[in-house]
C-alpha positions as CSV (number, residue, x, y, z in Angstrom):
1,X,-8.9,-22.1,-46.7
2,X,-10.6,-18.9,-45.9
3,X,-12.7,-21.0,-43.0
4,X,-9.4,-22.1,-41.5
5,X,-8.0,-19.4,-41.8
6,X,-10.8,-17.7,-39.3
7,X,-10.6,-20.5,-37.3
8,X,-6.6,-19.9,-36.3
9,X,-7.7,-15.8,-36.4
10,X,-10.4,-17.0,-33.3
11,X,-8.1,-19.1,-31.4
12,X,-5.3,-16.4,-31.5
13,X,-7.8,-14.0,-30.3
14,X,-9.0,-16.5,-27.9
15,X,-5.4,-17.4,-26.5
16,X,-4.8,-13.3,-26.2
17,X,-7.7,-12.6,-24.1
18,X,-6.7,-15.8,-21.9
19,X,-3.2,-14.5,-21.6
20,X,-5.2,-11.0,-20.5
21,X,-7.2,-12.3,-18.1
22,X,-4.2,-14.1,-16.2
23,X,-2.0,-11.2,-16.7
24,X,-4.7,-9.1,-15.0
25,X,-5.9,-11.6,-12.4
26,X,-1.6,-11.7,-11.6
27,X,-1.2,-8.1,-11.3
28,X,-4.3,-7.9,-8.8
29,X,-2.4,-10.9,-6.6
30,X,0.5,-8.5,-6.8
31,X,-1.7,-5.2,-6.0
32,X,-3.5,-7.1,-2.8
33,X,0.2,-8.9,-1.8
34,X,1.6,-5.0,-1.7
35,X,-1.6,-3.9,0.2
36,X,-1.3,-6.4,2.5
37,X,2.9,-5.7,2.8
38,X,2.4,-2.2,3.2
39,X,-0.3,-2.4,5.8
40,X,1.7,-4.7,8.7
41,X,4.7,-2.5,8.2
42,X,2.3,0.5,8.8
43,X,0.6,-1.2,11.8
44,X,4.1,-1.8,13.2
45,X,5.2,1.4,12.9
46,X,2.2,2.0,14.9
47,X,2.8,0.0,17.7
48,X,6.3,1.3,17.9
49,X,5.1,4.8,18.3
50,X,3.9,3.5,21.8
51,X,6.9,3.3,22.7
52,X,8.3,6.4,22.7
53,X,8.0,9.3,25.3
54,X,5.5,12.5,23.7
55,X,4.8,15.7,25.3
56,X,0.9,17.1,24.1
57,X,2.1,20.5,22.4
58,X,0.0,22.1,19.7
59,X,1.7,24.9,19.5
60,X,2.4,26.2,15.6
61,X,6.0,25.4,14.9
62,X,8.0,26.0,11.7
63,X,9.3,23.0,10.3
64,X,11.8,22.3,7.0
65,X,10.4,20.9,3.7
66,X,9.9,18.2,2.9
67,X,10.2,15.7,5.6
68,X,9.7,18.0,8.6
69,X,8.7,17.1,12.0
70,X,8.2,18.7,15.1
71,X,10.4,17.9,18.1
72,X,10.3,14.3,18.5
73,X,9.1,14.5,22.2
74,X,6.4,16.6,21.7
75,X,3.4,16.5,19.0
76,X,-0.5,15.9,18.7
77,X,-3.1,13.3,17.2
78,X,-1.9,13.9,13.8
79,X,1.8,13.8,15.0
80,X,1.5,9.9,15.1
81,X,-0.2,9.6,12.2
82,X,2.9,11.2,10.0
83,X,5.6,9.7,12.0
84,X,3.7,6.2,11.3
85,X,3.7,6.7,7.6
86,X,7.0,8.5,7.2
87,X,8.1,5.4,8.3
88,X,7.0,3.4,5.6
89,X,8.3,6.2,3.5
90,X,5.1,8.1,2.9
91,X,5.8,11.6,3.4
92,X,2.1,13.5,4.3
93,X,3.6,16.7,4.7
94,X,4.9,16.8,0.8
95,X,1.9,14.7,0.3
96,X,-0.9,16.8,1.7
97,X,1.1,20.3,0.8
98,X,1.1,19.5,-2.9
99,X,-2.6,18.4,-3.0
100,X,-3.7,21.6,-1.8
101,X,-1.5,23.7,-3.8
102,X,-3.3,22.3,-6.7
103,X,-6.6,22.3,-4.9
104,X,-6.8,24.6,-2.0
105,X,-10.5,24.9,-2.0
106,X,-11.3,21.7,-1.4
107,X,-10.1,22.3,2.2
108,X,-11.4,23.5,5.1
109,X,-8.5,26.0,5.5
110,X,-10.4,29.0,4.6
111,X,-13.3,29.2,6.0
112,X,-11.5,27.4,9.3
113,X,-8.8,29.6,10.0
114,X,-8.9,32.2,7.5
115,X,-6.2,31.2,5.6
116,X,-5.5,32.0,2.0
117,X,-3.1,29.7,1.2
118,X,-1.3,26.5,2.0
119,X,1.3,26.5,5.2
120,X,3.5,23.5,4.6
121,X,4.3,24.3,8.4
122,X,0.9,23.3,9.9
123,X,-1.8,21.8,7.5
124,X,-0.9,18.2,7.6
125,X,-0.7,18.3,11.2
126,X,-4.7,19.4,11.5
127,X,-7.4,16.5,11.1
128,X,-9.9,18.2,9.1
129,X,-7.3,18.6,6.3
130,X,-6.2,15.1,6.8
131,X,-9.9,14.2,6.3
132,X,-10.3,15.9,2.9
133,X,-6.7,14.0,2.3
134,X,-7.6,10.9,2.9
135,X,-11.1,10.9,1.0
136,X,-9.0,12.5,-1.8
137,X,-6.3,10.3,-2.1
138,X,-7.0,7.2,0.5
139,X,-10.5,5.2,0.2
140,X,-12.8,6.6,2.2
141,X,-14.6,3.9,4.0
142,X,-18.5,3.7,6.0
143,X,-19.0,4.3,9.6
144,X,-20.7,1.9,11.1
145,X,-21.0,0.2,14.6
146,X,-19.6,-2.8,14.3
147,X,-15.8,-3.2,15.2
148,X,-15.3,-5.9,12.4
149,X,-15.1,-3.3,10.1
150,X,-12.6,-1.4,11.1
151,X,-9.4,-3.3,10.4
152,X,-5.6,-3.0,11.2
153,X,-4.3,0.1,9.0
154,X,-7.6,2.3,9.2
155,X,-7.9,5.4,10.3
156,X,-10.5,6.9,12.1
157,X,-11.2,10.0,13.3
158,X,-14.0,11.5,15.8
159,X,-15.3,14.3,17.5
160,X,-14.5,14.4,21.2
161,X,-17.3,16.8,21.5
162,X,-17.7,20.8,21.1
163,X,-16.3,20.0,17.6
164,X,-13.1,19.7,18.6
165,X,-11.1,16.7,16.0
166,X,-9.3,13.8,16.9
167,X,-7.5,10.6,14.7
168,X,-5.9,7.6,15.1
169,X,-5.1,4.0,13.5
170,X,-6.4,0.5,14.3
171,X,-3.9,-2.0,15.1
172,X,-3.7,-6.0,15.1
173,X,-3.7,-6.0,18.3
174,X,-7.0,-6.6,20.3
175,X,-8.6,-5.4,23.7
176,X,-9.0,-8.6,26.1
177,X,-11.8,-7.2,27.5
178,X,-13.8,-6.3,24.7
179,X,-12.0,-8.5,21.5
180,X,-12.0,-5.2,19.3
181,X,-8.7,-4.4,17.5
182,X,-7.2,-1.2,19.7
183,X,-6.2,2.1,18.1
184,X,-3.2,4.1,18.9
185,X,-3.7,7.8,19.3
186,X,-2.5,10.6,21.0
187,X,-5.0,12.3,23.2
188,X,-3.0,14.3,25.5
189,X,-1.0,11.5,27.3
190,X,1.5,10.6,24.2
191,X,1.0,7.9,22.2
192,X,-0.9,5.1,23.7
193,X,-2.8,1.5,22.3
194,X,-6.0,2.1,23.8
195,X,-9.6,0.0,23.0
196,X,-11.5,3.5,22.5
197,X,-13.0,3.0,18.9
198,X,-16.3,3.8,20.1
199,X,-15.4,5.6,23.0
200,X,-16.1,9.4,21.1
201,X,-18.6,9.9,17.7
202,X,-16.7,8.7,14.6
203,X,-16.8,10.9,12.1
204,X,-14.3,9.5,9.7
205,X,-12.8,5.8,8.6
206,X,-10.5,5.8,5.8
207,X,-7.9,3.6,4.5
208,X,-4.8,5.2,2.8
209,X,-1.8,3.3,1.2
210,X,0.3,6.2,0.0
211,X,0.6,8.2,-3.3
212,X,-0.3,6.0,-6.6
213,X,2.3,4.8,-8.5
């Protein structure tokens, strides 16, 4: 009796690990379904920021909280980087602002422009503290050169030279010339789909689905 008894003990044992493991495997299907979701509605959002008519002005501007944008003719690099996620309901002002309330020194803020403390006016909208963001919160990905590893959805930034920043997303759409995957960016001209991923020194690549649930 006591043999059988361990027997039926085993199986039930058995059963509730198998029931884990497909409960697991079900809920990473789910996980890389959202991914995947999330990522073409990002890209198009993307794409549709070409679209639209920008003025380069980097001027410091005060803007409401949460959810506040510059004028939408006029903005930066980063500019199209928030307007992309905010619509797909990812809010990097709030998002960024409350990370560095909570961890201010981890930013460059300080010993960049002297600041003490966070400006939800201004420091979502500079890429070095959208680098520290991302490798925070997004995953933080290798540089490499070759172009199939940067997929549509990551973000990449470089340095133009002289230091000076610069970021922008890959898309699904690729150069004819070249059969890379373009990025859109906004360099000075507004926001364009351009095949310049190796065109400046990369100094970031990062992927980045939003807060975690």
């Amino acid at each position: 009796m006591q043999t059988g008894t361990v027997l039926v003990g085993r199986a039930l044992c058995l059963c509730g690990l198998l029931q884990l493991g497909v409960s697991t495997a079900a809920a990473q299907a789910d996980h890389a379904v959202t991914r995947q979701e999330f990522t073409r509605r990002l890209v198009a959002a993307a794409v549709e920021r070409t679209h639209h008519s920008v003025r380069y002005a980097s001027a410091y501007v005060r803007i409401p909280y949460p959810g506040g944008d510059v004028p939408p003719d006029t903005g930066v690099c980063t500019d199209e980087i928030i307007r992309s996620y905010r619509a797909v309901g990812v809010d990097l002002q709030k998002e960024v602002h409350e990370d560095m309330v909570q961890n201010f020194a981890a930013y460059p803020n300080k010993r960049r422009w002297l600041l003490s403390h966070p400006d939800s006016n201004i420091d979502h909208r500079r890429v070095p503290n959208l680098m520290v963001f991302f490798t925070r919160k997004g995953e933080p990905l290798p540089i490499t050169s070759r172009a199939q590893d940067y997929l549509p959805g990551d973000l990449v930034t470089w340095d133009l030279g002289g230091g000076v920043p610069h970021i922008g997303i890959v898309v699904n759409q690729k150069s004819s010339s070249s059969g890379r995957y373009q990025v859109v960016h906004n360099i000075g001209e507004g926001p364009k789909m351009e095949d310049v991923l190796f065109n400046w020194k990369i100094t970031g690549h990062y992927r980045y689905f939003g807060p975690k649930q």
